[in-house]
ROKOL-195722 format. One line per field, with one value per residue: residue number from 1; z, x, y of N, C-alpha, C, O in turn. Coordinates in Angstrom, 3 decimals. Example, Ala and Ser with C-alpha at 12.3 -4.5 7.8 and 13.67 -1.06 7.14 Angstrom:
% ROKOL-195722
num [1	2]
n_pz [7.800	7.080]
n_px [13.190	12.850]
n_py [-5.690	-2.250]
ca_pz [7.800	7.140]
ca_px [12.300	13.670]
ca_py [-4.500	-1.060]
c_pz [7.800	7.870]
c_px [13.200	12.900]
c_py [-3.300	0.030]
o_pz [8.465	8.039]
o_px [14.236	13.409]
o_py [-3.319	1.138]
***
This chain:
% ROKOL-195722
num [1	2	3	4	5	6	7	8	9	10	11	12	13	14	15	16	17	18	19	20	21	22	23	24	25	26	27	28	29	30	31	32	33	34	35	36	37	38	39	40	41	42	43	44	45	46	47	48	49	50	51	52	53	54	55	56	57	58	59	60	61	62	63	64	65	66	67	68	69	70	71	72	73	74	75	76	77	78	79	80	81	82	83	84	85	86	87	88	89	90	91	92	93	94	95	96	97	98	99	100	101	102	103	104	105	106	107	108	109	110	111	112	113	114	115	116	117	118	119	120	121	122	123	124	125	126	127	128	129	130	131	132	133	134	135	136	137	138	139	140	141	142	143	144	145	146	147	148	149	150	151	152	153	154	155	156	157	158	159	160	161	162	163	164	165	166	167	168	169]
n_pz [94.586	95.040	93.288	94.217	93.173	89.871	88.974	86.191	84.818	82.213	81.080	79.551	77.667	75.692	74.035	75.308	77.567	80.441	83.787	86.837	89.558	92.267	94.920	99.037	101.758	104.854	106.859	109.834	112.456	115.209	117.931	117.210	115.560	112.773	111.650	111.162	108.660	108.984	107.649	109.030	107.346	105.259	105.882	105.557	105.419	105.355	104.073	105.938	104.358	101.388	98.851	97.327	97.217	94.734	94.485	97.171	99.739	99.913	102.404	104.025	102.914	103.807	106.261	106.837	105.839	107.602	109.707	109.546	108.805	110.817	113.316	114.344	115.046	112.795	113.562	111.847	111.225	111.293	108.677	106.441	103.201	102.031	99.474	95.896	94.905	91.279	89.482	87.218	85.186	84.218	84.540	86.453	85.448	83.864	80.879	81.459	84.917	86.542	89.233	91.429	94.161	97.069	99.570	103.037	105.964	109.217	112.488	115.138	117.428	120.643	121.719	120.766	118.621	117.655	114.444	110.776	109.385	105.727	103.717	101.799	104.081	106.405	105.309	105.560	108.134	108.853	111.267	113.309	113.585	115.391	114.235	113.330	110.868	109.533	109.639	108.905	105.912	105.968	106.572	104.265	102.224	102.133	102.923	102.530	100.567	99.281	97.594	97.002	96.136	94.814	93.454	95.292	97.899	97.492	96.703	99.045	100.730	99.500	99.751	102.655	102.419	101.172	103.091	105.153	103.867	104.245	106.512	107.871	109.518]
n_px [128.972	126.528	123.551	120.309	117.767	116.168	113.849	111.825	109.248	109.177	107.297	108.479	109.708	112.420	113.763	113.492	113.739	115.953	116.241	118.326	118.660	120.375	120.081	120.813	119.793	119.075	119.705	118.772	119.126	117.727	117.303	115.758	114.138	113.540	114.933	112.529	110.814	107.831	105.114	102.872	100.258	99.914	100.084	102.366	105.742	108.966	112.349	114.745	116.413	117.623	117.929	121.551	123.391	124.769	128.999	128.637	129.468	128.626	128.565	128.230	125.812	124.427	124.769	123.777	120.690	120.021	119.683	118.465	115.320	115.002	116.166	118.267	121.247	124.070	126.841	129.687	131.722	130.400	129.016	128.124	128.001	124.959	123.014	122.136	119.150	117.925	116.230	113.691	111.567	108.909	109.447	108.072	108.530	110.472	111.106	112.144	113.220	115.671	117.315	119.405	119.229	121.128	121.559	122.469	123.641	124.125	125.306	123.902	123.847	122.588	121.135	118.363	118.036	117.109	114.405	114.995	112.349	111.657	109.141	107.519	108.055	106.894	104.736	103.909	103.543	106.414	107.629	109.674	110.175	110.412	109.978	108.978	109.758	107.777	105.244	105.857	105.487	103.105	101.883	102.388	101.506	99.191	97.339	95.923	97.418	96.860	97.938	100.363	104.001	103.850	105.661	107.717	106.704	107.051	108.989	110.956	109.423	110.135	112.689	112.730	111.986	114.282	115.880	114.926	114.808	117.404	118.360	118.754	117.249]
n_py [103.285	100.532	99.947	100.205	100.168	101.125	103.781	104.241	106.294	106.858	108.232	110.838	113.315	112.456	114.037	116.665	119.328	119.014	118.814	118.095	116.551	115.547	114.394	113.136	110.807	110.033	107.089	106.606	103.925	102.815	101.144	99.011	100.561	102.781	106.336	108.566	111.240	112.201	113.065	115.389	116.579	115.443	112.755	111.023	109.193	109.862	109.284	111.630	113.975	115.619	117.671	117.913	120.737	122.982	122.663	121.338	118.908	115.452	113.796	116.829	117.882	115.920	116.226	118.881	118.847	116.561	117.534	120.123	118.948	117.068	118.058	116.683	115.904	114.744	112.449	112.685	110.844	108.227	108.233	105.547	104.337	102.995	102.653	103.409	105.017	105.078	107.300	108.619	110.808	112.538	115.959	118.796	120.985	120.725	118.218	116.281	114.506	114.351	111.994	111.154	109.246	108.969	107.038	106.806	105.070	106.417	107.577	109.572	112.207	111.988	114.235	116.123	118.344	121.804	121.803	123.034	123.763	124.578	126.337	124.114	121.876	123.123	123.895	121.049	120.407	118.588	116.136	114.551	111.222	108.036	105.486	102.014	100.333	98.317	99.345	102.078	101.497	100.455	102.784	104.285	102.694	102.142	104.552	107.398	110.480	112.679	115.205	114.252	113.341	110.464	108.797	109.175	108.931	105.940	105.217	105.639	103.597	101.211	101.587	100.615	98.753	96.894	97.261	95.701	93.099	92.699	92.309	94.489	95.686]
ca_pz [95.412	94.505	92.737	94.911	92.015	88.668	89.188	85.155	84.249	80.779	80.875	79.580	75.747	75.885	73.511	75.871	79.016	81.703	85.180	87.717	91.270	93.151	96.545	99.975	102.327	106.204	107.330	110.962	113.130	116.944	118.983	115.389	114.810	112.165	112.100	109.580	108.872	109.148	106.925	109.543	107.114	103.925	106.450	104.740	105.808	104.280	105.086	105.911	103.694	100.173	97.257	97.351	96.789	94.013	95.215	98.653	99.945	100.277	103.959	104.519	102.511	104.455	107.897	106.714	105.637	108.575	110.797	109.104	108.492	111.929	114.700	114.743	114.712	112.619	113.711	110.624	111.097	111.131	107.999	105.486	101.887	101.398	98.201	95.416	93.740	90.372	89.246	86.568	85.259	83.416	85.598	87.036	85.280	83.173	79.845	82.181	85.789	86.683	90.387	92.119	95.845	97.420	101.251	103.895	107.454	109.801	114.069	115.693	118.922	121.476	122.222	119.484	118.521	116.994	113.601	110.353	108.149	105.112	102.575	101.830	105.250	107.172	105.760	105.573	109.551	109.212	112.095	113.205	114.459	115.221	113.512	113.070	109.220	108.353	110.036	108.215	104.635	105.949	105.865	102.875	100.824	102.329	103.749	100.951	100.754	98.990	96.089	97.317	94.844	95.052	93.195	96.113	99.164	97.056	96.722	100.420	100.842	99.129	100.490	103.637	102.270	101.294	104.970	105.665	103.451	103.984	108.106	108.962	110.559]
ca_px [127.840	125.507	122.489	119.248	116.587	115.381	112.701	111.825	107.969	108.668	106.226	108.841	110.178	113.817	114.430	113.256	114.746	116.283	116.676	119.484	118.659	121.043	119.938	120.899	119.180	119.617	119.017	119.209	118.379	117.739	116.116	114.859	113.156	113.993	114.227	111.822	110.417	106.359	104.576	101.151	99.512	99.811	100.393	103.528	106.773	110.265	113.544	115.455	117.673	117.462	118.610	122.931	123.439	125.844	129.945	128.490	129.936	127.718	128.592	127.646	124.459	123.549	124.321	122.760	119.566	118.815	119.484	116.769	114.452	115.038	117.288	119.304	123.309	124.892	128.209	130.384	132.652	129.435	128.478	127.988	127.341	124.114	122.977	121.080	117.788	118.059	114.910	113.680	109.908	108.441	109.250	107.130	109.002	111.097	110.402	112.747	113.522	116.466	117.240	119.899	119.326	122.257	120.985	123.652	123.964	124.742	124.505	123.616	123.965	121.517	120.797	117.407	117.612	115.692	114.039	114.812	111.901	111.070	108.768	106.377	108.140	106.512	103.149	103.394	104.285	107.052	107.839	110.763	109.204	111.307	108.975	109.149	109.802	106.625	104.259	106.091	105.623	101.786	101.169	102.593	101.140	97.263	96.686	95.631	98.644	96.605	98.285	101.694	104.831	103.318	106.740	108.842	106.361	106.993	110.463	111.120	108.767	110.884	114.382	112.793	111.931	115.622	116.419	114.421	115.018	119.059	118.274	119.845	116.386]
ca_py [102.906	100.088	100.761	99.378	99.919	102.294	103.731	104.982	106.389	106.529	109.652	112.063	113.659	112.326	115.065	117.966	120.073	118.050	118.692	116.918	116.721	114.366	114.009	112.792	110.655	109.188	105.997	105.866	103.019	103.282	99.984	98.482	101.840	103.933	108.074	109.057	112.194	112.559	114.679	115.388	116.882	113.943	111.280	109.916	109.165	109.321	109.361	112.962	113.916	116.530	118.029	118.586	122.304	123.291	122.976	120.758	117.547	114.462	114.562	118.073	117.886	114.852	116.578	119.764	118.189	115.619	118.698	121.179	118.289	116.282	118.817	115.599	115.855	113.507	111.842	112.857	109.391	107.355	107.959	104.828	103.721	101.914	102.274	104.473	105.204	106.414	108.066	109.097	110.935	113.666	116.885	119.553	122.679	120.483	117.817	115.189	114.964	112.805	112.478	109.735	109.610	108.695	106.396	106.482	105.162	107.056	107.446	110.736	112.642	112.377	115.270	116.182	119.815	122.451	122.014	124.561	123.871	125.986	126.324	122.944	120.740	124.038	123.679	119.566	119.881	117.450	115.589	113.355	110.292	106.624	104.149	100.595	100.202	97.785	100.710	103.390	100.801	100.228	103.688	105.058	102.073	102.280	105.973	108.500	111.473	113.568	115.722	114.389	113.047	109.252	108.048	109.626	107.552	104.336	105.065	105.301	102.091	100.356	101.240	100.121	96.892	96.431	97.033	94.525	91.832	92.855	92.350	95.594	96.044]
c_pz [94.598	94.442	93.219	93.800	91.748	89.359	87.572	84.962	82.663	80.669	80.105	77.555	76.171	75.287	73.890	76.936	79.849	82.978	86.161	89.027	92.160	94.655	97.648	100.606	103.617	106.974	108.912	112.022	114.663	117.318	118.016	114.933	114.213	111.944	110.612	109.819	108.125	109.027	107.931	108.760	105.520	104.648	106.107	105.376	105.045	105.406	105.196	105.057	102.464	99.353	97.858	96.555	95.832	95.013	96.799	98.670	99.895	101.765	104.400	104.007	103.369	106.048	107.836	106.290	106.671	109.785	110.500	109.256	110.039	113.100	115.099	113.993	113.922	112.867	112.423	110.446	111.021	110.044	106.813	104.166	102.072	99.995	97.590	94.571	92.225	89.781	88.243	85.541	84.774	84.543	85.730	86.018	83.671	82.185	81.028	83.739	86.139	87.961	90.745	93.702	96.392	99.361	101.648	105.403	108.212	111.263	113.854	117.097	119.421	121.199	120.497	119.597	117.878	114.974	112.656	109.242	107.541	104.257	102.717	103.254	106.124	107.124	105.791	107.312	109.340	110.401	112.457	114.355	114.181	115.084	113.394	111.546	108.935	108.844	109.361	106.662	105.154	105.639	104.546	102.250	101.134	102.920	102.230	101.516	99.691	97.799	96.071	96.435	95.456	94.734	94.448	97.577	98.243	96.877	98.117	100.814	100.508	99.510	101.602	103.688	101.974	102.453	105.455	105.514	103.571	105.403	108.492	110.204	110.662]
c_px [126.925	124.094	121.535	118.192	116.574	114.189	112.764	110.300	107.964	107.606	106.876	109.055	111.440	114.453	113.989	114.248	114.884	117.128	117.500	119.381	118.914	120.868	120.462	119.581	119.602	119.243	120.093	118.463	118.608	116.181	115.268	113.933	114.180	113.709	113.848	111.014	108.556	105.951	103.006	100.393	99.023	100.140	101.123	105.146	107.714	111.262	114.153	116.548	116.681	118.172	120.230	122.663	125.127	127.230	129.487	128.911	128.535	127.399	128.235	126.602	123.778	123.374	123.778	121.194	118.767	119.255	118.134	115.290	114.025	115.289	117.851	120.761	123.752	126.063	128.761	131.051	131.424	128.722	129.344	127.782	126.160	124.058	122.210	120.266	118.030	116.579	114.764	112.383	110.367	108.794	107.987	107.312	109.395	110.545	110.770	113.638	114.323	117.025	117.894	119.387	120.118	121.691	122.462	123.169	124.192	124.258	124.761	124.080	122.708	120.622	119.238	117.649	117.051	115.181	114.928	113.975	111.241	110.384	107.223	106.685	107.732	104.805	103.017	103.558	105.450	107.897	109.362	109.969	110.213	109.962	109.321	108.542	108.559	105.750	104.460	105.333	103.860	100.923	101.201	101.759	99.240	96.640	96.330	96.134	97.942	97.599	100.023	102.539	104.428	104.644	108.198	108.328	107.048	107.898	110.989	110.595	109.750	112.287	114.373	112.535	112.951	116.261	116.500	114.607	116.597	119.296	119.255	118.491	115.116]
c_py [101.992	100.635	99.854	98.849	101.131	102.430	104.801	105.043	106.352	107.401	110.735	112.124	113.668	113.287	116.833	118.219	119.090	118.855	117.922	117.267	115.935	114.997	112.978	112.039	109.538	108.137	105.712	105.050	103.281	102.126	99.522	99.571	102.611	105.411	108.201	110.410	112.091	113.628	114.608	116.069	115.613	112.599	110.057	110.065	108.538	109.484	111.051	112.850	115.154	116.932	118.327	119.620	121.965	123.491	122.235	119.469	116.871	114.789	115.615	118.753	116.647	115.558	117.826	119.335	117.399	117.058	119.740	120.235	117.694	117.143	117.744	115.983	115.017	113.539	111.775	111.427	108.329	107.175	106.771	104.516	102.801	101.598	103.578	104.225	105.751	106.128	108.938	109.417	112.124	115.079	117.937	120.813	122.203	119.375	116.653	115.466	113.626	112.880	111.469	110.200	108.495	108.328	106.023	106.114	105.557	107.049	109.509	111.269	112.089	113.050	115.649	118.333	120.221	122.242	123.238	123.877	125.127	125.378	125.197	122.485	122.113	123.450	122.107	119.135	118.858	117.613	114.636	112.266	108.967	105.640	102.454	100.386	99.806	98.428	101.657	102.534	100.708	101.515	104.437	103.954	101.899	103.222	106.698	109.975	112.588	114.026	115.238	113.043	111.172	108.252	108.056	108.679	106.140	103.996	104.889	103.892	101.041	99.964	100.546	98.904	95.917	96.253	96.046	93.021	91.463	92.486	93.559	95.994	95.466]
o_pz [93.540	95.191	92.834	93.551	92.509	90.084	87.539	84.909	81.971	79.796	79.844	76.631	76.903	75.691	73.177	77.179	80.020	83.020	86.185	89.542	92.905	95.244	97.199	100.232	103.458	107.822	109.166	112.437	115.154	117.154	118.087	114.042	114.688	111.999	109.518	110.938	106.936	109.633	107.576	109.440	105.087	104.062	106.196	105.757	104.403	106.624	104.201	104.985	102.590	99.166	98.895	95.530	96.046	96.049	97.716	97.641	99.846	102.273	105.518	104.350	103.486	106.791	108.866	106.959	106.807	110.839	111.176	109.753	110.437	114.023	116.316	112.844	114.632	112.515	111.743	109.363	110.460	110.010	106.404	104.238	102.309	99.384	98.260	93.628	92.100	89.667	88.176	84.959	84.772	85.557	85.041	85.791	82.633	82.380	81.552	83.842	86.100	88.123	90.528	94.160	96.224	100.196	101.065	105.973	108.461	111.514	113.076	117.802	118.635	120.629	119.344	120.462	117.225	114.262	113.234	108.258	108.039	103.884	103.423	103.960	106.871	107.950	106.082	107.741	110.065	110.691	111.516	115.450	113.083	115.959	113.464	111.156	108.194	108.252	109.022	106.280	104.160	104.962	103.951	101.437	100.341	103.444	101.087	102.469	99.301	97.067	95.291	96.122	96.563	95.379	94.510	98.226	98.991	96.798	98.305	101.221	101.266	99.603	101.943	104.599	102.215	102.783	106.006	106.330	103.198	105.661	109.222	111.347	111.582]
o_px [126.488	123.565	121.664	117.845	116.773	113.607	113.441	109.796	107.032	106.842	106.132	108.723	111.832	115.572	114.084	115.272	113.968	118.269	117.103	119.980	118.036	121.481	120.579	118.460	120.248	118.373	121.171	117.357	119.566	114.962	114.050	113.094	115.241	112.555	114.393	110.595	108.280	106.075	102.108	99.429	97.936	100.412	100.899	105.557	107.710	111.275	113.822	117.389	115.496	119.245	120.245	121.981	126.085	127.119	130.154	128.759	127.485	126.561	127.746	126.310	122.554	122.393	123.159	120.499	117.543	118.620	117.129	114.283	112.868	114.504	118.028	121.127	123.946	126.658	128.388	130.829	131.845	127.876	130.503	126.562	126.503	124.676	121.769	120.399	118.337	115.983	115.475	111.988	111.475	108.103	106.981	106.364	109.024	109.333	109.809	114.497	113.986	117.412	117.236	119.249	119.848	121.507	123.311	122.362	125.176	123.117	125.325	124.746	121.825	119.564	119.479	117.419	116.287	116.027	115.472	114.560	110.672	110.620	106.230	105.682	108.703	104.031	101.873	103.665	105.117	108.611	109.957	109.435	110.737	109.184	110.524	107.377	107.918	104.791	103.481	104.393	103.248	99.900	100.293	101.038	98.353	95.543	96.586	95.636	98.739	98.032	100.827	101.964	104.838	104.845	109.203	109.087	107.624	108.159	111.529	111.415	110.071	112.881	115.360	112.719	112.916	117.015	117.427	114.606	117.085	120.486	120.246	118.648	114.365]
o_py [102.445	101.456	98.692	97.695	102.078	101.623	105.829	103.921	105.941	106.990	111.680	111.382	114.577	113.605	117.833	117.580	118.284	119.313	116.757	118.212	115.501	115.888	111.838	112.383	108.503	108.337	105.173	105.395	103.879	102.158	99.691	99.435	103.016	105.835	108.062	110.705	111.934	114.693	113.844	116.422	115.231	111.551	108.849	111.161	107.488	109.664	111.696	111.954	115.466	116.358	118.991	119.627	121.223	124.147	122.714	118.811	117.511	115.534	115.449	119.899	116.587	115.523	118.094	120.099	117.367	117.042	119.959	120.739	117.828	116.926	117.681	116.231	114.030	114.557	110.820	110.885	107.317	106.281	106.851	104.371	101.643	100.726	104.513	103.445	106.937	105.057	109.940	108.407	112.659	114.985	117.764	121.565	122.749	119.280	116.090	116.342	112.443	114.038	110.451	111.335	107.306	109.214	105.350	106.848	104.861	106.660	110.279	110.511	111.747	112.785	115.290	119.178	119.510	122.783	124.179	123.425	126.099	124.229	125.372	122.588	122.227	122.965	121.761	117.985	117.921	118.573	114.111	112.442	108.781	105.258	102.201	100.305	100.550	97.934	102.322	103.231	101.099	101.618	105.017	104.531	101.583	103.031	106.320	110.574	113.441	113.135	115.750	112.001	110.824	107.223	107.347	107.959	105.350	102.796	103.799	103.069	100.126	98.890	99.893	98.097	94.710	95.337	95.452	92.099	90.396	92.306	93.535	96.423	95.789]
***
């Protein structure tokens, strides 16, 4: 998979604990709007998608993820290669937090079903909302998100500016 852009802070002790959290994430388009998930309480929007669980496919971390996050189906044969983030910053727990996120294509059902959020996407309300990319990129880069991961809005911002400049949308 091509690599879109680093994102490195250079904040961390290369010779401390390191963390690996390769993630998923779903880029689907519908009528030049894209499905993004809306945090109503930090007023930021990313894409669906999250951490792969130990022993899980790509594919079945991507359609478990935009299902909890979204209640959208993904079409298993629809999914794509875009591209990935690799990421990399001081962690929360850990000395170094290193994180690829792996953006795929993919179509959906119809049909919208039920939510399963836990944990933070409970109390951040998140939403599934079809946006028009340079609205989603206006708010993450001039709303104020409050205590929320600022490298993770700016990372989304940006994939959607590859979208853009790539005309998929």
């Amino acid at each position: 998979m091509r690599t879109l852009f680093h994102i490195d802070t250079k904040d961390y002790d290369v010779k401390g604990t390191v963390a690996i959290r390769p993630s998923v994430r779903a880029i689907i388009i519908c009528d030049g709007k894209i499905a993004l998930v809306h945090s109503l309480k930090y007023d930021y929007y990313k894409f669906p998608g999250g951490g792969i669980e130990a022993n899980e496919s790509i594919s079945h971390a991507l359609m478990r993820e935009v299902q909890e996050e979204t209640g959208l189906e993904v079409i298993p044969s629809s999914i794509k290669e875009f591209g990935m983030v690799h990421r990399i910053q001081k962690g929360k727990k850990e000395d170094v937090f290193v994180q690829d996120n792996y953006y795929y294509f993919c179509n959906v059902q119809e049909k919208i079903g039920k939510q399963s959020l836990q944990g933070y996407e409970l109390e951040e309300r998140f939403s599934l909302e079809f946006v028009f990319p340079l609205d989603a990129i206006f708010a993450n880069k001039n709303k104020k998100h409050g205590p929320k991961d600022k490298i993770m809005i700016e990372r989304d911002s940006k994939v959607l500016e590859v979208l853009i400049q790539e005309k998929y949308i």
